[in-house]
C-alpha positions as CSV (number, residue, x, y, z in Angstrom):
1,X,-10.6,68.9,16.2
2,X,-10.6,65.3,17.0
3,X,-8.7,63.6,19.5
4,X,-6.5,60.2,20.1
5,X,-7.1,59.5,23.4
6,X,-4.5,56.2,24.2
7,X,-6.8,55.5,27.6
8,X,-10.2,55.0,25.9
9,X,-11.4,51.6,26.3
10,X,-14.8,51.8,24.3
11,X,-14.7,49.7,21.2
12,X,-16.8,50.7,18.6
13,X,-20.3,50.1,18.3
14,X,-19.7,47.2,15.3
15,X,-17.9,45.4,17.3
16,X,-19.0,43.0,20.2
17,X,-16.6,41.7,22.7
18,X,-17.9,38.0,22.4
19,X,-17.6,38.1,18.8
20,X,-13.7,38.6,19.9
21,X,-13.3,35.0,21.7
22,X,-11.2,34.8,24.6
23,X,-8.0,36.0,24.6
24,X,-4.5,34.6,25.8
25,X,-2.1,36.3,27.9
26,X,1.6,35.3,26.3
27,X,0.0,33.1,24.1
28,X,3.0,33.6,20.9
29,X,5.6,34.9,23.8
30,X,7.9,31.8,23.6
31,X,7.7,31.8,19.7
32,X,8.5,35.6,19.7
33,X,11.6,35.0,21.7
34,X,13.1,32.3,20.0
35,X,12.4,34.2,16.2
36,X,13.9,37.8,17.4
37,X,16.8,38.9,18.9
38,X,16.7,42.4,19.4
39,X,20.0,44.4,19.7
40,X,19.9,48.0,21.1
41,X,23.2,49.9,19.6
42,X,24.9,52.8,20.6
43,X,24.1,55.6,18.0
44,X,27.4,56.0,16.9
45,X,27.9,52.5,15.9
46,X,24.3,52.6,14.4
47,X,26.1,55.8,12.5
48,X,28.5,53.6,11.1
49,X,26.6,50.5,10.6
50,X,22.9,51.6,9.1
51,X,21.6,48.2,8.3
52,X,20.9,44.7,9.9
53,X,23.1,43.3,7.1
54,X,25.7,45.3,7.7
55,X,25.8,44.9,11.5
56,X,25.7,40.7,10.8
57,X,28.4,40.9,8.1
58,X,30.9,43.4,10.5
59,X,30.4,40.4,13.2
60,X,31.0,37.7,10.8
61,X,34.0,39.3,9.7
62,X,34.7,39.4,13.5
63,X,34.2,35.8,14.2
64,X,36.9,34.9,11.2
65,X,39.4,37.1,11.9
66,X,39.3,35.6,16.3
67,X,38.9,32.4,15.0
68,X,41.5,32.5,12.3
69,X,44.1,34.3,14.9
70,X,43.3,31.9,17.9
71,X,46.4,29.0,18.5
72,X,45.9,26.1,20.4
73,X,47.8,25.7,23.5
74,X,49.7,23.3,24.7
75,X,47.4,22.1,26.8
76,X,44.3,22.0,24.1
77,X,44.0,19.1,21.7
């Protein structure tokens, strides 16, 4: 029976490590940040809301209704 073993570093035999180049550590970090925003939720809201577009439009429906019930003061222009 064969194995995965998630601590072997041997590469296999077609493949040479200088035929790799050099790598960079981080190199597409900043771009990852910037592109994802990764949003753990509780499993009983993930119950109610099973996909992204779901979760976005519940928000946006959020947003309206505080926006649309928010008066200025009398101190706000």
């Amino acid at each position: 029976m064969k194995t995965d073993n998630a601590h072997d570093d041997e590469m296999r035999p077609e493949y040479r490590r200088e035929d790799l180049g050099t790598g960079v550590r981080g190199k597409h970090y900043q771009a990852y940040m910037e592109s994802n925003n990764l949003v753990l939720l509780r499993p009983e809201v993930a119950d109610a809301f099973p996909t992204e577009e779901s979760v976005n439009e519940a928000l946006l429906s959020l947003i309206r209704i505080a926006k649309a019930s928010t008066r200025p003061t009398n101190g706000s222009a």
